[in-house]
PDB file with one MODEL, atoms N, CA, C and O in Angstrom:
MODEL        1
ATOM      1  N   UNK A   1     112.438 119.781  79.261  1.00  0.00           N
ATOM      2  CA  UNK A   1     113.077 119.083  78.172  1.00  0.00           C
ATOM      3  C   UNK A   1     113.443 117.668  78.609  1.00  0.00           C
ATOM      4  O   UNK A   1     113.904 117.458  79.731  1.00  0.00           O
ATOM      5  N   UNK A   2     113.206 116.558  77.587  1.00  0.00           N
ATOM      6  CA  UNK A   2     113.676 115.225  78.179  1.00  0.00           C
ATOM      7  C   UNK A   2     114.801 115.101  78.221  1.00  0.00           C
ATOM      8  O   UNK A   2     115.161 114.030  78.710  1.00  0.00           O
ATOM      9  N   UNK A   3     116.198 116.304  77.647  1.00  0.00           N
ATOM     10  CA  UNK A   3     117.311 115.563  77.511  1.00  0.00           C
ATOM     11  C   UNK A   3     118.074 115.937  78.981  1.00  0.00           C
ATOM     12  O   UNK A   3     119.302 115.962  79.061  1.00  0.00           O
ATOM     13  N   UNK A   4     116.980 116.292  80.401  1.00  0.00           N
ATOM     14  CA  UNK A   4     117.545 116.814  81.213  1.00  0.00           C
ATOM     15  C   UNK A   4     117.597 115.891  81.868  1.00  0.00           C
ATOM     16  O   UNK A   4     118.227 116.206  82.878  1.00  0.00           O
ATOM     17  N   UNK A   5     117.252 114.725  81.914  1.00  0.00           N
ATOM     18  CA  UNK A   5     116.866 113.511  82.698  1.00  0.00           C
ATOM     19  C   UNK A   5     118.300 112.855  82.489  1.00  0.00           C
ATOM     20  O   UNK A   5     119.079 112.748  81.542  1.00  0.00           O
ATOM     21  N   UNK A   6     118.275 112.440  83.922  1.00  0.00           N
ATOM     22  CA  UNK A   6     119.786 111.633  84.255  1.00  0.00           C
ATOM     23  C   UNK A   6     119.562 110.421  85.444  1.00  0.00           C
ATOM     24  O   UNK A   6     119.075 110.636  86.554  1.00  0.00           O
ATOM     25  N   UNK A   7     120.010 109.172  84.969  1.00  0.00           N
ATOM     26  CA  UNK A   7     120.262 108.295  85.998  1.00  0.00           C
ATOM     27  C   UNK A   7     121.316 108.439  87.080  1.00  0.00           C
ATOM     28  O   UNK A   7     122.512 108.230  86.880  1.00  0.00           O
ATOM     29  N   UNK A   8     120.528 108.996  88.817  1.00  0.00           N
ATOM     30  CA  UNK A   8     121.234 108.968  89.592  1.00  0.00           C
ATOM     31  C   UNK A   8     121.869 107.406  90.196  1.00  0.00           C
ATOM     32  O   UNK A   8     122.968 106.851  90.182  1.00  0.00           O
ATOM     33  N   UNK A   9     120.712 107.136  90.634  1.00  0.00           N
ATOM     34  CA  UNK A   9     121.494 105.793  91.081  1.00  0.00           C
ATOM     35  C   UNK A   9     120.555 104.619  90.832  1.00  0.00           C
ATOM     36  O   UNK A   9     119.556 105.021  90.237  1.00  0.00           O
ATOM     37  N   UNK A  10     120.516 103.089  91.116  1.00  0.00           N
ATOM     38  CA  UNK A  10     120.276 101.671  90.888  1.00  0.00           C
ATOM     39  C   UNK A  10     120.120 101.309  92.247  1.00  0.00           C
ATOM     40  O   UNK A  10     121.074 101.506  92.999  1.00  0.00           O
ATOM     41  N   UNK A  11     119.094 100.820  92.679  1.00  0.00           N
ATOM     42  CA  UNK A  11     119.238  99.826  93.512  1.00  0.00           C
ATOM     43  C   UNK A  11     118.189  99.054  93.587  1.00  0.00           C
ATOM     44  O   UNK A  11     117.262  99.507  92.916  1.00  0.00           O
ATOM     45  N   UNK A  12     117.904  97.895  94.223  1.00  0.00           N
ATOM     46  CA  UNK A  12     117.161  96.595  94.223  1.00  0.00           C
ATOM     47  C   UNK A  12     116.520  96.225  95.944  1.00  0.00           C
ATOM     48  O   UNK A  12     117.008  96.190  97.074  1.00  0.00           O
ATOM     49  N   UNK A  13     115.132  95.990  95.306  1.00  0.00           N
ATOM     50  CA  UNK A  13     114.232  95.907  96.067  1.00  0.00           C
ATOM     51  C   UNK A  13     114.231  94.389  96.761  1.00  0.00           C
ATOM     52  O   UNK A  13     114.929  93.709  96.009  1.00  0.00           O
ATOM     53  N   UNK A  14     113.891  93.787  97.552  1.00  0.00           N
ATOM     54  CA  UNK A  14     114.166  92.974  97.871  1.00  0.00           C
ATOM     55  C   UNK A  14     113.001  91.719  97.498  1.00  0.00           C
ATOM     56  O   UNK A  14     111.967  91.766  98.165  1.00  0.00           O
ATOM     57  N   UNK A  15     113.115  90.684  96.540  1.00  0.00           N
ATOM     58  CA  UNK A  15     111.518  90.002  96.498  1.00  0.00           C
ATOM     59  C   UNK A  15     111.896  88.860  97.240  1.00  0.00           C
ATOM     60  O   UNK A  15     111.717  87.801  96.638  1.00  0.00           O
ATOM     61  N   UNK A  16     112.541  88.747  98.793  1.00  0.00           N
ATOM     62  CA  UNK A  16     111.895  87.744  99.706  1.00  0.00           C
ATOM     63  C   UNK A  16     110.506  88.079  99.640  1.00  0.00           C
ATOM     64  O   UNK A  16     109.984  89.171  99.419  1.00  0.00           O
ATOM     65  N   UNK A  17     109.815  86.578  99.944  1.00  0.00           N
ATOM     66  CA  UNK A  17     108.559  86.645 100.352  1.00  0.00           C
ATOM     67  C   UNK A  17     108.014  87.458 101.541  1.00  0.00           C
ATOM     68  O   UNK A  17     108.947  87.498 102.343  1.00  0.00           O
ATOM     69  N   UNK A  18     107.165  87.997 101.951  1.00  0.00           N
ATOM     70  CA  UNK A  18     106.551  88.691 102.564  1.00  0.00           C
ATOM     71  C   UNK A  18     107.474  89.994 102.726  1.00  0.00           C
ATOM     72  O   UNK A  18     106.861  90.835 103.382  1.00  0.00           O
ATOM     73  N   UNK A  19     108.929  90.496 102.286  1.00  0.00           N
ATOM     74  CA  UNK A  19     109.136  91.698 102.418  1.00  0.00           C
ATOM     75  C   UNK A  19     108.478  92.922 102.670  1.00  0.00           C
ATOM     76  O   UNK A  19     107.658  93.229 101.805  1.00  0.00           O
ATOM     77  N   UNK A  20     108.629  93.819 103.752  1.00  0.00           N
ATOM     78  CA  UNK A  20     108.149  95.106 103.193  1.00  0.00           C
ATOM     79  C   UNK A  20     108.381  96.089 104.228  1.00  0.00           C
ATOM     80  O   UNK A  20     108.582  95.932 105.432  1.00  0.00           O
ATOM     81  N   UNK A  21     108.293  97.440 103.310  1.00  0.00           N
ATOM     82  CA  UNK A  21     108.792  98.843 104.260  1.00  0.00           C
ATOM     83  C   UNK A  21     107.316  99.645 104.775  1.00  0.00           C
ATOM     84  O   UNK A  21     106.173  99.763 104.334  1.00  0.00           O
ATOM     85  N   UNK A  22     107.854  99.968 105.613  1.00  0.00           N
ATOM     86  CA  UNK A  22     106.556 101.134 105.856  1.00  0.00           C
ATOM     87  C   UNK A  22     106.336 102.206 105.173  1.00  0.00           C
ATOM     88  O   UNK A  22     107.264 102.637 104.487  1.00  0.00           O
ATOM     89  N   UNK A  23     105.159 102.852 105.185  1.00  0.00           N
ATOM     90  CA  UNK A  23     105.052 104.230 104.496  1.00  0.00           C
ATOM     91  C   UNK A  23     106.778 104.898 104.894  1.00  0.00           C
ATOM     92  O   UNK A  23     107.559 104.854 105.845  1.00  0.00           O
ATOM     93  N   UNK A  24     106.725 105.554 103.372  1.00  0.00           N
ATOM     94  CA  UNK A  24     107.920 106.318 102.916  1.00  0.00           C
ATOM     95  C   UNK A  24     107.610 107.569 102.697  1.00  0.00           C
ATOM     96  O   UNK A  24     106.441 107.897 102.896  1.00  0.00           O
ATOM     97  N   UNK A  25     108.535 108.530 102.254  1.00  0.00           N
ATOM     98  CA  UNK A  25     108.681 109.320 101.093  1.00  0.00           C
ATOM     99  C   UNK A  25     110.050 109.814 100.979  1.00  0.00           C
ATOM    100  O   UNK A  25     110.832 109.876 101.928  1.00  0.00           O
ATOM    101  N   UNK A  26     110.364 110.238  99.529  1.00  0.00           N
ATOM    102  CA  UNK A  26     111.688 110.709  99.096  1.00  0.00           C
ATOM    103  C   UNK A  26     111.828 111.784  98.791  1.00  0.00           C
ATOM    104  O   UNK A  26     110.915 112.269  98.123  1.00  0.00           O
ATOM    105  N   UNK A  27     112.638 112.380  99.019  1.00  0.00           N
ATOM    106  CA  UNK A  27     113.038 114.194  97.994  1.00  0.00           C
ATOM    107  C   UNK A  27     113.197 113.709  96.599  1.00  0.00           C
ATOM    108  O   UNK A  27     113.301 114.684  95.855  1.00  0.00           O
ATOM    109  N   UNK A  28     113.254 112.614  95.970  1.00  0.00           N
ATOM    110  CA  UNK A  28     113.123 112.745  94.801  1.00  0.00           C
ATOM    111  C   UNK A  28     112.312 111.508  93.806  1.00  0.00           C
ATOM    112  O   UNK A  28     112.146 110.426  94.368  1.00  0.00           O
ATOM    113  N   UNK A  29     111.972 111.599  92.823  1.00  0.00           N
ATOM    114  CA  UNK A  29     111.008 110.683  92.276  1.00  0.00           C
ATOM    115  C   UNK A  29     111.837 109.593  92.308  1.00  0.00           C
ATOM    116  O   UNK A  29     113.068 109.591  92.302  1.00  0.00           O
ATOM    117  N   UNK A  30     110.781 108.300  92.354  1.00  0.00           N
ATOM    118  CA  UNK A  30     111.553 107.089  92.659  1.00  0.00           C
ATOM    119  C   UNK A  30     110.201 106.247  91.080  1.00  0.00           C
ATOM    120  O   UNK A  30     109.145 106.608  90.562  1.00  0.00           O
ATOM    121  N   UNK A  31     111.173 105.025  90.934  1.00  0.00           N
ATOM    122  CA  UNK A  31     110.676 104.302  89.886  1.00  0.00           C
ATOM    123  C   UNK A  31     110.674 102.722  90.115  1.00  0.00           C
ATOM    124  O   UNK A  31     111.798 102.221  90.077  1.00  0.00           O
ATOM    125  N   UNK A  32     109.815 102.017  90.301  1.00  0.00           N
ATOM    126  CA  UNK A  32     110.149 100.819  90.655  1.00  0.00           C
ATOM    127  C   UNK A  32     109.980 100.152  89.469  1.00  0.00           C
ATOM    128  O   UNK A  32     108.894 100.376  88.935  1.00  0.00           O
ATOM    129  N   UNK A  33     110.830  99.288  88.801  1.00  0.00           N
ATOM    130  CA  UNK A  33     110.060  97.532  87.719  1.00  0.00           C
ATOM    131  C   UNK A  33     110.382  96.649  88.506  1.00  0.00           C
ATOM    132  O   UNK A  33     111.351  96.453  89.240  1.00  0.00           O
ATOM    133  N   UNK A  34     109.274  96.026  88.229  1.00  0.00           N
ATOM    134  CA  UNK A  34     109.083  94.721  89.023  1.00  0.00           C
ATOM    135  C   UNK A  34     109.947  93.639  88.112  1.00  0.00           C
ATOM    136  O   UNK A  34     109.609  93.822  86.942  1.00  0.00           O
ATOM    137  N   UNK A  35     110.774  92.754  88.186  1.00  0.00           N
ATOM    138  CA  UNK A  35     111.743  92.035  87.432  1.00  0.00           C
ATOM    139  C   UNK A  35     110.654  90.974  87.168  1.00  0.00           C
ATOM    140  O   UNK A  35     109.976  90.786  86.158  1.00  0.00           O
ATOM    141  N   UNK A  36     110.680  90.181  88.638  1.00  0.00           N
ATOM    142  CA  UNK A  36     109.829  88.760  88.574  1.00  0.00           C
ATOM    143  C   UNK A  36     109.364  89.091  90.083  1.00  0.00           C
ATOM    144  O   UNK A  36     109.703  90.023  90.812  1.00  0.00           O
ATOM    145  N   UNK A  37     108.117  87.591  90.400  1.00  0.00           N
ATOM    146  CA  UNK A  37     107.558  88.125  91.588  1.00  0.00           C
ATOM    147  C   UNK A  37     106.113  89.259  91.174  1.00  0.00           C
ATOM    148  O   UNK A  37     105.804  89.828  90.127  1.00  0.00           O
ATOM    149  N   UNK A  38     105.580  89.231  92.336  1.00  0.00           N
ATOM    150  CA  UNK A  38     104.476  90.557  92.817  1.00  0.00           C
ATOM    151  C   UNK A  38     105.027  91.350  94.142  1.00  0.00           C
ATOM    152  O   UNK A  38     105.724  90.893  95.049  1.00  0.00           O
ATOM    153  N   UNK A  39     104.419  92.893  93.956  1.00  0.00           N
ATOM    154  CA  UNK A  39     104.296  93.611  94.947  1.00  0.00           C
ATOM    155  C   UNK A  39     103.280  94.231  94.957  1.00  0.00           C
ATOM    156  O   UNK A  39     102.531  94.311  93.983  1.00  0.00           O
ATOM    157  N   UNK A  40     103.058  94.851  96.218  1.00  0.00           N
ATOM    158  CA  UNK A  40     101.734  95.752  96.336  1.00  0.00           C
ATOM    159  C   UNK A  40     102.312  96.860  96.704  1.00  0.00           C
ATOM    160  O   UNK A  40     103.341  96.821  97.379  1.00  0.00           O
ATOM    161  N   UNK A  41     101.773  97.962  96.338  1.00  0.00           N
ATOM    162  CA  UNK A  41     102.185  99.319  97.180  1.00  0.00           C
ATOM    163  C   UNK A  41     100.735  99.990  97.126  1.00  0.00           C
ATOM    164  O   UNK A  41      99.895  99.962  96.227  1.00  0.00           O
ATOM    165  N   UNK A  42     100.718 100.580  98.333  1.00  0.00           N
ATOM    166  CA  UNK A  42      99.533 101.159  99.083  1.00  0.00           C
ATOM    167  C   UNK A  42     100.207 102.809  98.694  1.00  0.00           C
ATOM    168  O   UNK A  42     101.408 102.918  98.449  1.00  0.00           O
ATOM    169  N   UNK A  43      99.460 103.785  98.681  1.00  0.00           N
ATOM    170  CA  UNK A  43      99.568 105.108  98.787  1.00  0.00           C
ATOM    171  C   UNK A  43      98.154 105.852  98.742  1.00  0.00           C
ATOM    172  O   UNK A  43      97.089 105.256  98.582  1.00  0.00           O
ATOM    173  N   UNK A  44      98.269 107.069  98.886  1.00  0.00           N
ATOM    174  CA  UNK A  44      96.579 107.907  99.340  1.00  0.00           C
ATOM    175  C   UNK A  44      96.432 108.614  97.699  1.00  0.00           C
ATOM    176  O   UNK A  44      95.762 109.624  97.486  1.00  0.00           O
ATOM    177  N   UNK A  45      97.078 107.978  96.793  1.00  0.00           N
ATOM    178  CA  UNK A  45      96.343 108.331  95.702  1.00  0.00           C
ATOM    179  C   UNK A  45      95.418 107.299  94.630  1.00  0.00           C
ATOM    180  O   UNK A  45      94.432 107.568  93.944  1.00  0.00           O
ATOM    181  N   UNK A  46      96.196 105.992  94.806  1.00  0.00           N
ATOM    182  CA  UNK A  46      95.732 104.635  93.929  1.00  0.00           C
ATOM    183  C   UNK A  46      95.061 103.874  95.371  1.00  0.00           C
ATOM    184  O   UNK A  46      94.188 103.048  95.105  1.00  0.00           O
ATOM    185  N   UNK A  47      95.338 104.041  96.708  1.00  0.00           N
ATOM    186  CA  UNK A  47      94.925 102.838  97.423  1.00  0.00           C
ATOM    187  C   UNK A  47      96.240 101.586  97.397  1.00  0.00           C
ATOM    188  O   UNK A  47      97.438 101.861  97.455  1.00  0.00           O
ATOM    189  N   UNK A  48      95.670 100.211  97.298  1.00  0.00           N
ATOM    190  CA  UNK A  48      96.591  99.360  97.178  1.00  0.00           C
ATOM    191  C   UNK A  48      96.135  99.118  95.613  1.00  0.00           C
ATOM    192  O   UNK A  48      95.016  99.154  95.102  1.00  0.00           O
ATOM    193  N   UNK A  49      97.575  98.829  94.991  1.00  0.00           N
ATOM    194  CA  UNK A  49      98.275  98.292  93.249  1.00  0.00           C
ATOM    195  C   UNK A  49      98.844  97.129  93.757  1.00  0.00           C
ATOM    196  O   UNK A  49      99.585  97.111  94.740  1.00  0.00           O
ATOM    197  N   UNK A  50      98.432  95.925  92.953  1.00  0.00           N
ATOM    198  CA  UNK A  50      99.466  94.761  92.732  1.00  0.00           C
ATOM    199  C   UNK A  50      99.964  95.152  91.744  1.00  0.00           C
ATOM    200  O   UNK A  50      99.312  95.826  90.947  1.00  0.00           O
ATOM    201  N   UNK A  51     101.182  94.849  91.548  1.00  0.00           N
ATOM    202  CA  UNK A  51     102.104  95.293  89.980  1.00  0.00           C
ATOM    203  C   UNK A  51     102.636  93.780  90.211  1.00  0.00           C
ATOM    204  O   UNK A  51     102.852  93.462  91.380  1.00  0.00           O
ATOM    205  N   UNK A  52     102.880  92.755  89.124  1.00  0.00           N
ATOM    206  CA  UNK A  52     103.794  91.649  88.724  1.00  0.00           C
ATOM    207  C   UNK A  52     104.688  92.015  87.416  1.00  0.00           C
ATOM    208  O   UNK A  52     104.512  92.914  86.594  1.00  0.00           O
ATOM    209  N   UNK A  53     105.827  90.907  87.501  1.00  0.00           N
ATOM    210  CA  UNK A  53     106.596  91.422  86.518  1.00  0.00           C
ATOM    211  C   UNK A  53     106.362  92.006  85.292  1.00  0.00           C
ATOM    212  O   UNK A  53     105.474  91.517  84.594  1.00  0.00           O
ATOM    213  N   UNK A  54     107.032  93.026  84.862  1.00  0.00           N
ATOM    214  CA  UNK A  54     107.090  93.700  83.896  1.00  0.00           C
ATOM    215  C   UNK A  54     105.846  95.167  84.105  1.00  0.00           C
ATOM    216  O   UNK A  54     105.322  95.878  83.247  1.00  0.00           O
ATOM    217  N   UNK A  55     105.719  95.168  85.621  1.00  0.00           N
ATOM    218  CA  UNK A  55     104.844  96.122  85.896  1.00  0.00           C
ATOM    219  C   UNK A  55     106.037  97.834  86.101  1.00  0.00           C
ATOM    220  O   UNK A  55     107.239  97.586  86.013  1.00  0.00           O
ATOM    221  N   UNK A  56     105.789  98.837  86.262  1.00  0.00           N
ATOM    222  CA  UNK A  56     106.306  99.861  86.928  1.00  0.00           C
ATOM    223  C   UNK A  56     105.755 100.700  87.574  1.00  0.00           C
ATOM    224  O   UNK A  56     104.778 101.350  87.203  1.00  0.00           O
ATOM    225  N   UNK A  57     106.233 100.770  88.461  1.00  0.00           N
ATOM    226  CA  UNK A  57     105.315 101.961  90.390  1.00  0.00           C
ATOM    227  C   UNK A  57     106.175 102.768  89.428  1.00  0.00           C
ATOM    228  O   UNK A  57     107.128 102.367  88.760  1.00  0.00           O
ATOM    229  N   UNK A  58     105.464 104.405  89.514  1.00  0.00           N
ATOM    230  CA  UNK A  58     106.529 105.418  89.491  1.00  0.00           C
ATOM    231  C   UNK A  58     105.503 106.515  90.796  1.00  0.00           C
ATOM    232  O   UNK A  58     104.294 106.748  90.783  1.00  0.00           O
ATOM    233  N   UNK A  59     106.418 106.920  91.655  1.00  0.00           N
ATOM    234  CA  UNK A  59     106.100 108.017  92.813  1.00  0.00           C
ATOM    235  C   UNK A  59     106.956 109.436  92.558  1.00  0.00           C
ATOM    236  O   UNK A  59     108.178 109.585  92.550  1.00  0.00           O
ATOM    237  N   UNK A  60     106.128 110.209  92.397  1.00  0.00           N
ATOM    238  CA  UNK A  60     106.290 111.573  92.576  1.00  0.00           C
ATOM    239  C   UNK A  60     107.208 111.783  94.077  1.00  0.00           C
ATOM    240  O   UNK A  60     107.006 111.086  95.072  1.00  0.00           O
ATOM    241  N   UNK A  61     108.063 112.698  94.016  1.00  0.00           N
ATOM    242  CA  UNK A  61     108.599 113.504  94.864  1.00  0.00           C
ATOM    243  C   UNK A  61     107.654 113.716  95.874  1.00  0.00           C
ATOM    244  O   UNK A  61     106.558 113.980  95.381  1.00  0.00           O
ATOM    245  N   UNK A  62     107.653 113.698  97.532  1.00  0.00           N
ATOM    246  CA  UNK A  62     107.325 113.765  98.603  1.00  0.00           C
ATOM    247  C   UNK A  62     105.906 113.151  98.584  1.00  0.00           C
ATOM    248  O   UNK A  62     105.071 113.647  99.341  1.00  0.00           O
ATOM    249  N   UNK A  63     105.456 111.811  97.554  1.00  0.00           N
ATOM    250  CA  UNK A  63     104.258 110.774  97.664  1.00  0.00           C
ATOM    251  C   UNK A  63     105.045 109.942  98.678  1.00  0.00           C
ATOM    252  O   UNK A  63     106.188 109.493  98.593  1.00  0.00           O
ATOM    253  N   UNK A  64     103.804 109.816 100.027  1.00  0.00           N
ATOM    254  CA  UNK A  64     103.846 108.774 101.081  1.00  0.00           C
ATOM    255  C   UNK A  64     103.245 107.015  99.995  1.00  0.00           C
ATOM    256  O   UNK A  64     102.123 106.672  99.625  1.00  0.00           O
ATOM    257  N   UNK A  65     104.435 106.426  99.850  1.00  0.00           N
ATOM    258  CA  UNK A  65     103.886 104.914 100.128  1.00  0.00           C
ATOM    259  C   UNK A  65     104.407 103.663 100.112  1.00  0.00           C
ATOM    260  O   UNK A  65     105.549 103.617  99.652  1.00  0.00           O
ATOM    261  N   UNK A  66     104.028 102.825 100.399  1.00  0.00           N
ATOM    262  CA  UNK A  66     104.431 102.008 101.675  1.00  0.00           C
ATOM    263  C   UNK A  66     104.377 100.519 100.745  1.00  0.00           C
ATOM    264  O   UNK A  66     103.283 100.162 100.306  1.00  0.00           O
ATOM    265  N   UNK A  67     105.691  99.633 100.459  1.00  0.00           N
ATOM    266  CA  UNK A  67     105.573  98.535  99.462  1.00  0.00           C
ATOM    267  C   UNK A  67     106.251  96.839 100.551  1.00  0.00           C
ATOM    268  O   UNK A  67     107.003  96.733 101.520  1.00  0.00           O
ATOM    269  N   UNK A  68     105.501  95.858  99.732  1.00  0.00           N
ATOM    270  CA  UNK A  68     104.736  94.863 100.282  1.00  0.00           C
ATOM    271  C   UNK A  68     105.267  93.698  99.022  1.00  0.00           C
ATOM    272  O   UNK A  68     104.601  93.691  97.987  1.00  0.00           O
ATOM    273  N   UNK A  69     106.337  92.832  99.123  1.00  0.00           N
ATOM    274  CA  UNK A  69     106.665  91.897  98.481  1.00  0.00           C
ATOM    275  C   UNK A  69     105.231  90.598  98.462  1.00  0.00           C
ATOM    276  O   UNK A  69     104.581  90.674  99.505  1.00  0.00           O
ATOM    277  N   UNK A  70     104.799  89.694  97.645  1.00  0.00           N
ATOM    278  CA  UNK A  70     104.012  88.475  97.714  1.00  0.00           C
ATOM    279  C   UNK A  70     104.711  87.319  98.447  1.00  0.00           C
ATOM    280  O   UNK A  70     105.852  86.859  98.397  1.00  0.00           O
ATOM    281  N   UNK A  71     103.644  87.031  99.119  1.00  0.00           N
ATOM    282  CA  UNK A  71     104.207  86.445 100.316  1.00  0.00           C
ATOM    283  C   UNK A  71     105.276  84.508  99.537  1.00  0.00           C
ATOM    284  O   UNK A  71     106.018  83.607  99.929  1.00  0.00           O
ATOM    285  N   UNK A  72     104.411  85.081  98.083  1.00  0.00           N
ATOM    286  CA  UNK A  72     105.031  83.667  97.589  1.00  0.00           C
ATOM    287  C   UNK A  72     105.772  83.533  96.282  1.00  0.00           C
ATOM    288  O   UNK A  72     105.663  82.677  95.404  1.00  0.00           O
ATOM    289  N   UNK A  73     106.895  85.058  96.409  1.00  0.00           N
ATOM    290  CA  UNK A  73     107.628  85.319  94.909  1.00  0.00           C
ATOM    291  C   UNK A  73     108.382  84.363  94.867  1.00  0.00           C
ATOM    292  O   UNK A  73     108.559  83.765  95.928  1.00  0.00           O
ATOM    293  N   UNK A  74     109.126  83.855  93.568  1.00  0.00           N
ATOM    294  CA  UNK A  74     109.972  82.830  93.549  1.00  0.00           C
ATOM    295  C   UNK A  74     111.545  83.174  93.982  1.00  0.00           C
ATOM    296  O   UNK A  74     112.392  82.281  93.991  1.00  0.00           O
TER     297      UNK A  74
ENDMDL
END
């Protein structure tokens, strides 16, 4: 049912230029929007995605992958 869905928490990705984490994964689904700026995220199901603003990453529960700010966001 959709009315089971609840916002746990908020937090913000960092768009310095060249930012980025290594392969990840979470116990729980994660959702990225891109505000402004590009990122890339690599994973073993898409490969590498550029997403720019107004894009959204969404990762499944225990998906390895690994995100990559543009080396020239504003």
């Amino acid at each position: 049912m959709l009315n089971n869905f609840k916002l746990i928490t908020v937090g913000e990705i960092s768009n310095m230029p060249s930012w980025h984490i290594p392969s990840q994964r979470h116990k729980c689904h994660e959702i990225i929007v891109v505000i402004n700026g590009e990122m890339s995220v690599v994973n073993s199901t898409a490969g590498k995605v550029l997403g720019g603003a107004g894009n959204i990453f969404f990762y499944r529960a225990g998906m390895d992958h690994e995100e990559t700010s543009s080396p020239v966001n504003p």
